[in-house]
KEVO-551361 format. One record per residue: y, z, x of N, C-alpha, C in turn; residue number from 1; residue in three letters. Coordinates in steps of 0.2 Angstrom, whole numbers, always signed. Layout:
BEGIN
+-------+-------+-------+-------+-------+-------+-------+-------+-------+------+------+
|   n_Y |   n_Z |   n_X |  ca_Y |  ca_Z |  ca_X |   c_Y |   c_Z |   c_X | resi | resn |
+-------+-------+-------+-------+-------+-------+-------+-------+-------+------+------+
|     Y |     Z |     X |     Y |     Z |     X |     Y |     Z |     X |  NUM |  Ala |
...
+-------+-------+-------+-------+-------+-------+-------+-------+-------+------+------+
# end
This chain:
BEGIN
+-------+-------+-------+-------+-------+-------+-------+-------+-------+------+------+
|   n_Y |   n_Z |   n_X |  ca_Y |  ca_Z |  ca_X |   c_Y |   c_Z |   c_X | resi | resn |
+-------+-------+-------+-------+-------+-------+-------+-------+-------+------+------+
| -1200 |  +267 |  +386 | -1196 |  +261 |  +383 | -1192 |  +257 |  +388 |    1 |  Unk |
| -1190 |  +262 |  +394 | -1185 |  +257 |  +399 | -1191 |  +252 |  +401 |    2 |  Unk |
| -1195 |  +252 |  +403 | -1200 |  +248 |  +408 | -1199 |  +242 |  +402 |    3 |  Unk |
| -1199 |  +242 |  +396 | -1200 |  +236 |  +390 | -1193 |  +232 |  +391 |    4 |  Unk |
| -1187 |  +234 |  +391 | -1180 |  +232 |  +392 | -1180 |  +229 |  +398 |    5 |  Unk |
| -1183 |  +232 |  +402 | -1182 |  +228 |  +409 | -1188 |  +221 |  +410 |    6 |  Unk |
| -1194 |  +223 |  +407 | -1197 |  +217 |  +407 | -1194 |  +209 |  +402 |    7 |  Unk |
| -1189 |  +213 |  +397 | -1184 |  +209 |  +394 | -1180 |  +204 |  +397 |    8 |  Unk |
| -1176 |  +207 |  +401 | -1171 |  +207 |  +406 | -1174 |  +202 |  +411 |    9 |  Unk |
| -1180 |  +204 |  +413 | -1181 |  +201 |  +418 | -1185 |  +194 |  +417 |   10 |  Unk |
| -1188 |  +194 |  +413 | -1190 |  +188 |  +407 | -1184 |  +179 |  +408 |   11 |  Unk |
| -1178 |  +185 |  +404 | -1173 |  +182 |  +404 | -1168 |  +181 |  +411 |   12 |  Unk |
| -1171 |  +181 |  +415 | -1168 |  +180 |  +422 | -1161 |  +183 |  +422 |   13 |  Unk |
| -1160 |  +189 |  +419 | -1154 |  +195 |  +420 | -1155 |  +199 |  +425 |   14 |  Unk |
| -1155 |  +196 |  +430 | -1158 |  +202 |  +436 | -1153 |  +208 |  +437 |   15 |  Unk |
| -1147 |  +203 |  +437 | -1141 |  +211 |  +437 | -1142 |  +215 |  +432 |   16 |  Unk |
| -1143 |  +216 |  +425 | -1145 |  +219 |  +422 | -1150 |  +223 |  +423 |   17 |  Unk |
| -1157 |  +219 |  +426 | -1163 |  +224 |  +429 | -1160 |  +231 |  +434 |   18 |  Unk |
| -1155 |  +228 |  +437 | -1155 |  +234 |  +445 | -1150 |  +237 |  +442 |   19 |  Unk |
| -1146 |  +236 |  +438 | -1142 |  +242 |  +434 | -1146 |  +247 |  +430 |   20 |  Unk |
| -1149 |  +243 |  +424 | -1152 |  +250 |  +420 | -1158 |  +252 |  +423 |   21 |  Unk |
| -1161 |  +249 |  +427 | -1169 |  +250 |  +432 | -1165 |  +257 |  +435 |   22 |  Unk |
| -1161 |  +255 |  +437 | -1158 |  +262 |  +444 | -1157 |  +267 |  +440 |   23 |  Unk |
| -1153 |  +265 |  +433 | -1151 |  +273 |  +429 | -1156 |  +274 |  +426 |   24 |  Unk |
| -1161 |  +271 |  +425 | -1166 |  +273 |  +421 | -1172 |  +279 |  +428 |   25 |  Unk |
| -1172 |  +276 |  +433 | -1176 |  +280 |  +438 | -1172 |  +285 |  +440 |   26 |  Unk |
| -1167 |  +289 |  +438 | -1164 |  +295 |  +437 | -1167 |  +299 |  +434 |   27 |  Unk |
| -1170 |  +298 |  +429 | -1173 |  +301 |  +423 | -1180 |  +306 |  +427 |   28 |  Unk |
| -1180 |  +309 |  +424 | -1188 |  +314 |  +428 | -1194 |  +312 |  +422 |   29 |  Unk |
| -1191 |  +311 |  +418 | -1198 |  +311 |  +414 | -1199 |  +305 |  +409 |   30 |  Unk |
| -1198 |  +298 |  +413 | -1198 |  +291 |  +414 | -1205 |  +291 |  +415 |   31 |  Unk |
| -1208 |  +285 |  +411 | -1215 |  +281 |  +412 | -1213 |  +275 |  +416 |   32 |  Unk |
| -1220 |  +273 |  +419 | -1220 |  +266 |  +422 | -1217 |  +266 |  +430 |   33 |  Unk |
| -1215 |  +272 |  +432 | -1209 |  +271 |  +436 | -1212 |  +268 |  +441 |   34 |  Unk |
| -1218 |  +265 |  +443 | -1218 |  +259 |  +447 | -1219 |  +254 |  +445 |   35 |  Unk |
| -1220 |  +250 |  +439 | -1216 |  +246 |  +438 | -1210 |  +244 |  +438 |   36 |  Unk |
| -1206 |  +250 |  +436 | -1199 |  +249 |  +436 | -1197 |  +248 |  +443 |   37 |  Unk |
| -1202 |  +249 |  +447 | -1198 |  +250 |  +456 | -1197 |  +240 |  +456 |   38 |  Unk |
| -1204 |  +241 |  +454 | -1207 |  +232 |  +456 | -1204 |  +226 |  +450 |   39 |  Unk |
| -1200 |  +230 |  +447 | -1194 |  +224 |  +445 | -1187 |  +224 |  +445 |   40 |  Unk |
| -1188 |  +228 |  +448 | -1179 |  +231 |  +453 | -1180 |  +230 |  +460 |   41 |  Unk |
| -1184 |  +230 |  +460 | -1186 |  +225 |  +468 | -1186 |  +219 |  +467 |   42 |  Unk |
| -1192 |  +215 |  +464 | -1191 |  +210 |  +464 | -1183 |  +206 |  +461 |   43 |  Unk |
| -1179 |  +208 |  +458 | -1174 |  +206 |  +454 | -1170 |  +207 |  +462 |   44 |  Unk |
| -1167 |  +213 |  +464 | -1166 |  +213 |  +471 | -1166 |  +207 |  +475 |   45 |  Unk |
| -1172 |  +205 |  +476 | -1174 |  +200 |  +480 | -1172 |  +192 |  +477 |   46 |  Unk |
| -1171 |  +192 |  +472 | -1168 |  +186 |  +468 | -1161 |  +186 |  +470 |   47 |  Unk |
| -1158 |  +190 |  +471 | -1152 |  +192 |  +470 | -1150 |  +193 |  +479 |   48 |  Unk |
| -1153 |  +191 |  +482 | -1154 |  +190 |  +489 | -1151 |  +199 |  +494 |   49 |  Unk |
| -1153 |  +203 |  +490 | -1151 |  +210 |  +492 | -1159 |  +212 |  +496 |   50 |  Unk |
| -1161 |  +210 |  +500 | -1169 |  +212 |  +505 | -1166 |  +220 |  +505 |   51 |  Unk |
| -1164 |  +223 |  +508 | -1162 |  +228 |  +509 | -1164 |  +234 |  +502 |   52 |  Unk |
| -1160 |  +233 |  +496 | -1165 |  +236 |  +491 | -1170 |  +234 |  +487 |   53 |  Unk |
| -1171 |  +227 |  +490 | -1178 |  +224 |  +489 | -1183 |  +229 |  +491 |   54 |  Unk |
| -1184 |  +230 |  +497 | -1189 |  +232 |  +501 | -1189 |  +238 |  +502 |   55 |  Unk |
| -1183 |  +243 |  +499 | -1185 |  +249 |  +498 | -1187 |  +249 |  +491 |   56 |  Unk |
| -1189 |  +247 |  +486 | -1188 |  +247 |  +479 | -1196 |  +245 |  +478 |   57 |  Unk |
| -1199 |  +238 |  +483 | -1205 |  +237 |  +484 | -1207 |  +242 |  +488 |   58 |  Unk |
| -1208 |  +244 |  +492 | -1210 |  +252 |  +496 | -1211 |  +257 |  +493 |   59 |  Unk |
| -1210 |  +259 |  +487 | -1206 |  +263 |  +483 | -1214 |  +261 |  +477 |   60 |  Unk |
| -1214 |  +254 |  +476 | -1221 |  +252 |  +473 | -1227 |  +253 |  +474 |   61 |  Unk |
| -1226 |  +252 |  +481 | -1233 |  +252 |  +484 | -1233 |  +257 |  +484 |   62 |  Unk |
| -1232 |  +263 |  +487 | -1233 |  +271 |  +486 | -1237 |  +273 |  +480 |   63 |  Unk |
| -1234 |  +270 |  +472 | -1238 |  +271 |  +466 | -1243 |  +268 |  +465 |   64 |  Unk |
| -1242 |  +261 |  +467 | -1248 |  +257 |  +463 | -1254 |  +258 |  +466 |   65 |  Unk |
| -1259 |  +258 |  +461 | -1266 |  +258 |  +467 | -1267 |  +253 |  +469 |   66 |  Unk |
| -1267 |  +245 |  +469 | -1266 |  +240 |  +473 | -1264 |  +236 |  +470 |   67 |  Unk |
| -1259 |  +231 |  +476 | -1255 |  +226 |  +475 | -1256 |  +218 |  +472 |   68 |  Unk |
| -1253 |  +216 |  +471 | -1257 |  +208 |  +468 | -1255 |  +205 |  +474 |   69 |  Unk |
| -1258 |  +197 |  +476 | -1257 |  +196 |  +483 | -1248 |  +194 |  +482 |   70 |  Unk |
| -1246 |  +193 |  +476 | -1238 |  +190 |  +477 | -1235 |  +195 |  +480 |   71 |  Unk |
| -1239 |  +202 |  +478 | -1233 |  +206 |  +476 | -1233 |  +210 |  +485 |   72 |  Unk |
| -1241 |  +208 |  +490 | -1241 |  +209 |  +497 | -1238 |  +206 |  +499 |   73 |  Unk |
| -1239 |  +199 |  +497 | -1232 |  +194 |  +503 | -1227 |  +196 |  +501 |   74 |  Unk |
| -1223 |  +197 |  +498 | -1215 |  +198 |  +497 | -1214 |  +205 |  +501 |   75 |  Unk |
| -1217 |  +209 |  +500 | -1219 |  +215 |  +502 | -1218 |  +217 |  +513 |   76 |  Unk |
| -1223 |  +212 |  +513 | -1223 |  +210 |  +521 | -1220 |  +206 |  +523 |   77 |  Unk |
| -1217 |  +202 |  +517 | -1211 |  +197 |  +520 | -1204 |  +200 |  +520 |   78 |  Unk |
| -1202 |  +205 |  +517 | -1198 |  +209 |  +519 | -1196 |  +212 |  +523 |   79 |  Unk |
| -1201 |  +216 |  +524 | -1205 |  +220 |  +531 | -1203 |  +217 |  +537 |   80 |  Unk |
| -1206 |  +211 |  +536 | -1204 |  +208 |  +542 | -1196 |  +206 |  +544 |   81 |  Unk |
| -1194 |  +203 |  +540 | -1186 |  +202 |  +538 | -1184 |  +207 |  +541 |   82 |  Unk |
| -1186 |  +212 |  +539 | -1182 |  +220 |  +542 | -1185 |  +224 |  +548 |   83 |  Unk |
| -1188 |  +218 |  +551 | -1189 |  +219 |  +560 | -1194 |  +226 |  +559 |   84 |  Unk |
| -1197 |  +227 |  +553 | -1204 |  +232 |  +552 | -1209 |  +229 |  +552 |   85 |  Unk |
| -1211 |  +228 |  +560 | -1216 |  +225 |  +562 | -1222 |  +229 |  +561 |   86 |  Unk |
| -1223 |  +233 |  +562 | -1229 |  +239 |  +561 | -1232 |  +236 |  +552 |   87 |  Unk |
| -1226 |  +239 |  +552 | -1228 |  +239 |  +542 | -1230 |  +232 |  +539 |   88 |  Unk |
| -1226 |  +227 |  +541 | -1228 |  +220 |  +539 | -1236 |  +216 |  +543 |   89 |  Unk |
+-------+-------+-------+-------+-------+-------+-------+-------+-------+------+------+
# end
């Protein structure tokens, strides 16, 4: 159900509300979706000009998903880069 509230949220351009209940909601152990939820508390992060939990939060994505859409590799390797992770970007 969190993953449906935050695609809400995030809909509605409330991105601060995405990395609030995203965050408390990825506490939970027995949470669905949880890469979604990385990759909209990332993305929302990244709105919100925070790269730093951007790019852990997308990193955090790519670990789950079995592959990325290309938006979601350029932001990904655009971050990367931004944070002097040459290797990785």
């Amino acid at each position: 159900m969190p993953y449906y509230i935050l695609q809400f949220y995030f809909d509605q351009n409330r991105h601060a509300d995405v990395i609030q209940y995203g965050t408390e909601s990825l506490q939970s152990k027995s949470i669905e979706n949880v890469d979604k939820i990385h990759l909209l508390v990332g993305q929302s992060n990244y709105k919100l000009g925070k790269n730093d939990q951007a790019l852990y939060h997308l990193e955090q994505y790519n670990s789950f998903a079995p592959k990325l859409r290309k938006e979601e590799f350029f932001l990904l390797g655009f971050l990367q880069y931004r944070a002097k992770k040459w290797e990785d970007a």
